[in-house]
C-alpha positions as CSV (number, residue, x, y, z in Angstrom):
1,X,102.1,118.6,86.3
2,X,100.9,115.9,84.1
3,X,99.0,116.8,81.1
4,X,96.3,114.4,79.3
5,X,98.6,113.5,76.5
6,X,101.3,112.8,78.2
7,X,100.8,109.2,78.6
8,X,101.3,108.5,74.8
9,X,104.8,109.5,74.6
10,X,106.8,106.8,73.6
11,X,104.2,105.2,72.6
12,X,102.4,103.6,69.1
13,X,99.5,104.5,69.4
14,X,97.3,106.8,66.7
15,X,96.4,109.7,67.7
16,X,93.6,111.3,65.7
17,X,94.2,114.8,64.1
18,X,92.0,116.9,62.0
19,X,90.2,115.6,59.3
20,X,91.0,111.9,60.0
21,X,88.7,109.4,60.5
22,X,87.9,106.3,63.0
23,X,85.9,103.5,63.7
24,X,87.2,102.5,67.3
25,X,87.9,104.9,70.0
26,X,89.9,103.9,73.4
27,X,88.7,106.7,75.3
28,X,91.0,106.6,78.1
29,X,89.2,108.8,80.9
30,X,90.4,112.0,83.1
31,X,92.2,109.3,86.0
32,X,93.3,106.6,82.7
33,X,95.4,109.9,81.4
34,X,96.4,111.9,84.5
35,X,96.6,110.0,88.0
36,X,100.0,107.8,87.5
37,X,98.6,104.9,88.8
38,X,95.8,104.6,86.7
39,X,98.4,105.7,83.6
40,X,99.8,102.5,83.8
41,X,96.4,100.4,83.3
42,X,95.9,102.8,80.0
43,X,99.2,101.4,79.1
44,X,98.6,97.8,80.3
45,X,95.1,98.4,78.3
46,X,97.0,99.3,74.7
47,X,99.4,96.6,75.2
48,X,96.4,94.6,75.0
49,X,94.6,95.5,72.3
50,X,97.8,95.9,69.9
51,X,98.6,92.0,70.9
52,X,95.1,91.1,70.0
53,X,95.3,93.3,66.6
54,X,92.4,95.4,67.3
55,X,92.8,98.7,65.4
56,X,91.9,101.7,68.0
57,X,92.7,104.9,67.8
58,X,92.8,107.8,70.7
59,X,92.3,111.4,71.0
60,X,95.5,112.5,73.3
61,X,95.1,116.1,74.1
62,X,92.1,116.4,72.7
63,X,89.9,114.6,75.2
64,X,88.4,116.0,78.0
65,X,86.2,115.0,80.6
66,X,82.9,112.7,79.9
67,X,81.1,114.6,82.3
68,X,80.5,112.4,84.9
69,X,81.9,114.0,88.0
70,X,79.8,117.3,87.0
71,X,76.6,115.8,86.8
72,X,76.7,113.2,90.1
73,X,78.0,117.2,92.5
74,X,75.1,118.6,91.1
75,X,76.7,120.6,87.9
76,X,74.0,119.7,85.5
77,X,74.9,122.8,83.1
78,X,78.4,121.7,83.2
79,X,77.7,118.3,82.1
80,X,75.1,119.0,79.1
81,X,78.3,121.4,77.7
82,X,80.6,118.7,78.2
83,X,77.8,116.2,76.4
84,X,77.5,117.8,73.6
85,X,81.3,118.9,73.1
86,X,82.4,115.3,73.4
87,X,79.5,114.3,70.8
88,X,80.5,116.8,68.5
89,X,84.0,115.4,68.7
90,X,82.6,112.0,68.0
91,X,80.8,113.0,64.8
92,X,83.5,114.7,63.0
93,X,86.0,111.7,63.3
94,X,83.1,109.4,62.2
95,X,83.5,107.4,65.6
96,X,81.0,104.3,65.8
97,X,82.2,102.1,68.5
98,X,84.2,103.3,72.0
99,X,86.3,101.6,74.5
100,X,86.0,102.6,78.1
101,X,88.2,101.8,80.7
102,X,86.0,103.5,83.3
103,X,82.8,102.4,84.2
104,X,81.4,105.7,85.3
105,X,82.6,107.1,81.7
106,X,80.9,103.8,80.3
107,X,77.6,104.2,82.1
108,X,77.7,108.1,80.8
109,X,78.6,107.8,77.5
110,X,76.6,104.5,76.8
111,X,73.2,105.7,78.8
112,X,73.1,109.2,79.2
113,X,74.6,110.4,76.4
114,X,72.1,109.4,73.7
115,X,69.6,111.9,75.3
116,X,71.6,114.4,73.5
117,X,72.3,113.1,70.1
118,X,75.2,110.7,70.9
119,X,74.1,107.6,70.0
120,X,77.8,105.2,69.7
121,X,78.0,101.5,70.5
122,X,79.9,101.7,74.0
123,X,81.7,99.0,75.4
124,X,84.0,98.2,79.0
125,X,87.5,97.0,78.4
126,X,86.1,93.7,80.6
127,X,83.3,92.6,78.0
128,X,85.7,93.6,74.6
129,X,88.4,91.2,76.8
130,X,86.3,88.5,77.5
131,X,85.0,88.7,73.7
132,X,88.8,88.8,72.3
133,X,89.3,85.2,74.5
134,X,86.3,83.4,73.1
135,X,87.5,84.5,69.7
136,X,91.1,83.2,70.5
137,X,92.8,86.6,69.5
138,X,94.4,87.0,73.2
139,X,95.2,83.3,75.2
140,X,96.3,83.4,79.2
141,X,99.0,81.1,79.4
142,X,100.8,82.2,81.8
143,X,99.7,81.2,86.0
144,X,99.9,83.9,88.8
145,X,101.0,82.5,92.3
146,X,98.2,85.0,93.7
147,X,95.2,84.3,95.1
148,X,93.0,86.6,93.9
149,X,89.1,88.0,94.7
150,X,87.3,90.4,92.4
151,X,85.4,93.4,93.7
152,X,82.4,94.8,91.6
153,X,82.4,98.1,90.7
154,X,79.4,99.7,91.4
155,X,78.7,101.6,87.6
156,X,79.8,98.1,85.9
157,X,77.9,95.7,88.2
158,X,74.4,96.8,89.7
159,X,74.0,100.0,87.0
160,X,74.6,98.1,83.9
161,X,75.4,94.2,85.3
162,X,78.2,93.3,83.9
163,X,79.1,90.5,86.2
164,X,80.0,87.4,84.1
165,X,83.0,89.1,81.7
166,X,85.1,89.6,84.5
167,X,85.5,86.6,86.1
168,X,85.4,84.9,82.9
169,X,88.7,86.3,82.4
170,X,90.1,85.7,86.0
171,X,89.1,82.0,85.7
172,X,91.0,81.2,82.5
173,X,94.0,82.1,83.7
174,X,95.8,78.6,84.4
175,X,95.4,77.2,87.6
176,X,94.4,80.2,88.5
177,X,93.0,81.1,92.4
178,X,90.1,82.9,92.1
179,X,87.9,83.3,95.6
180,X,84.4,84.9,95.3
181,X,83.5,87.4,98.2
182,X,80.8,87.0,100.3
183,X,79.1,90.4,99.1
184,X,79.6,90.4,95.7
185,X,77.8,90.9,91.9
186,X,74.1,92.8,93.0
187,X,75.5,92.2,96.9
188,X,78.7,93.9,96.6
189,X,80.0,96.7,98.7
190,X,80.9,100.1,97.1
191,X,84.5,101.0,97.1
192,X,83.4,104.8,98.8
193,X,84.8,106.9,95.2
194,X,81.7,106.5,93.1
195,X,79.4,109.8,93.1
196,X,81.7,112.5,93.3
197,X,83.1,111.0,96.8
198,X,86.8,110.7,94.9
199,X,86.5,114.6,95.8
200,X,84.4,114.6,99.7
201,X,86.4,114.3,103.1
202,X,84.5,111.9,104.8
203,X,83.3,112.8,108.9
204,X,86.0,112.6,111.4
205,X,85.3,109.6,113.2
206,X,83.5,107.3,111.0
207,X,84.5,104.5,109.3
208,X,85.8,104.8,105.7
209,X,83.5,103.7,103.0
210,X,86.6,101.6,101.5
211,X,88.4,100.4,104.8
212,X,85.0,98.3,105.5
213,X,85.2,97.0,101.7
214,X,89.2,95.8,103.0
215,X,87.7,93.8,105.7
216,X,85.5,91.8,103.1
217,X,88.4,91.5,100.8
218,X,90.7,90.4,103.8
219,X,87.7,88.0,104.9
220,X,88.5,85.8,102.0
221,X,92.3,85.3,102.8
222,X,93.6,86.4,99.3
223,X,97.2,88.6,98.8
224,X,95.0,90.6,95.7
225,X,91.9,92.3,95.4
226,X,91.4,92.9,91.6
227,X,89.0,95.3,90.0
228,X,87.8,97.3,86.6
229,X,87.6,100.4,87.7
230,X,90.3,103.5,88.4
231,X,88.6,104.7,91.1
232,X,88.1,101.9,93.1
233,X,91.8,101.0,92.3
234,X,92.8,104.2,93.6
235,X,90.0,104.0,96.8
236,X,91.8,100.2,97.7
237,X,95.3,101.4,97.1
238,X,95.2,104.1,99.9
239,X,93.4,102.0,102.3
240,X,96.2,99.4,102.0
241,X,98.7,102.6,102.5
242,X,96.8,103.7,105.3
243,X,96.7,100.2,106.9
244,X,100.5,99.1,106.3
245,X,99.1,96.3,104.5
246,X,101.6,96.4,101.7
247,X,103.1,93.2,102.5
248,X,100.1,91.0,102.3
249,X,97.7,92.5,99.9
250,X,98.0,94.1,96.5
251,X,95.4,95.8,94.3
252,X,95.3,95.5,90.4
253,X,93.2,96.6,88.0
254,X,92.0,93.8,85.6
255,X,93.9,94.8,82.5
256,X,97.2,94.5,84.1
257,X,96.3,90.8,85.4
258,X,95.0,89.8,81.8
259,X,98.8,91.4,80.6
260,X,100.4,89.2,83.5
261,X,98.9,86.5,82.2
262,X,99.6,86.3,78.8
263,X,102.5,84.7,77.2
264,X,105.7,86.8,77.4
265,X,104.5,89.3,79.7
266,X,106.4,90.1,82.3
């Protein structure tokens, strides 16, 4: 059983005890900390901020759940505990400015948590990225044979519209191949995980939410679909399992594409 800490052994990375202090937190999510897969964007993630000298710090075993999954099933009582917990937590290390790599714990901690007291500047991994390239603290050097499309996720794109950061990135990777969906930005197609569906067996006989999001991405005749998000990662991952698609199509989250492209990565 993996436990939330577990993903910073062997790691530098600062985790915050009692009584210290920080300005940035990389709050790495429930999935970021305990699903595997998602363990190794976390990873890909701190990689990334240590090359570009940003000083973060995290909270290990300390962090719990932002809330989200509570509040979208209907557990409102659960969620205002788990609120005000995590702003609590906040407070005492002084925390003004936090990381996401999810955009349902980005949309939650940015918009919803304010209502009770937690008022932090919030930002997705995709816009501090996209920032740290226009600055020239991280350069892309480095060109991937893949051709690659980008699916919105739904809490980045049409609940907050981030759009542009993203494919920003993608397109300053050298002679990189980025194809643009048909439904995409404020058109796209949800992956089927957002609102508590991670968790809900869909009817027997219909048509998965994310198998008909495969035939858009397979539409455009690219071997990778790239996204920002863990659960849509994980929601395109076992749709490719299910399909024996392995061979022709690979999802990746955008954080380990940014480390793929940059000099000396492997």
């Amino acid at each position: 059983m993996r436990l939330r800490g577990d993903w910073t052994a062997g790691q530098e990375v600062k985790i915050l005890g009692e009584g210290e202090l920080t300005h940035t937190l990389l709050w790495v999510g429930c999935t970021g900390a305990l699903v595997e897969r998602n363990v190794l964007v976390t990873l890909s993630m701190t990689r990334i901020l240590k090359a570009a000298g940003v000083e973060f710090s995290v909270l290990g075993e300390a962090e719990i759940c932002c809330g989200d999954p509570a509040r979208r099933t209907g557990y409102e009582f659960q969620f205002q505990i788990t609120a005000e917990q995590n702003i609590e937590t906040f407070k005492s290390y002084k925390i003004e400015e936090i990381i996401t790599l999810c955009p349902h714990c980005y949309h939650t901690l940015k918009h919803e948590y304010p209502r009770y007291g937690g008022e932090f500047k919030v930002v997705h991994y995709s816009e501090l990225i996209a920032d740290l390239l226009r600055q020239g603290r991280l350069k892309l050097t480095q060109a991937l044979p893949s051709k690659l499309t980008y699916h919105d996720p739904c809490y980045l794109g049409r609940y907050n519209r981030i759009y542009r950061e993203p494919r920003q990135i993608l397109k300053a990777i050298p002679r990189g191949n980025f194809i643009e969906m048909k439904r995409s930005k404020d058109r796209a197609f949800c992956c089927g995980g957002g609102g508590g569906h991670m968790w809900v067996e869909e009817h027997p006989g219909t048509t998965k939410i994310n198998s008909r999001r495969m035939e858009d991405i397979l539409k455009t005749g690219v071997e990778t679909v790239v996204t920002a998000c863990p659960y849509c990662l994980q929601m395109f991952e076992e749709v490719i399992d299910q399909k024996e698609m392995k061979e022709k199509m690979r999802a990746r989250d955008l954080a380990e594409i940014v480390e793929s492209a940059m000099k000396g990565s492997p």
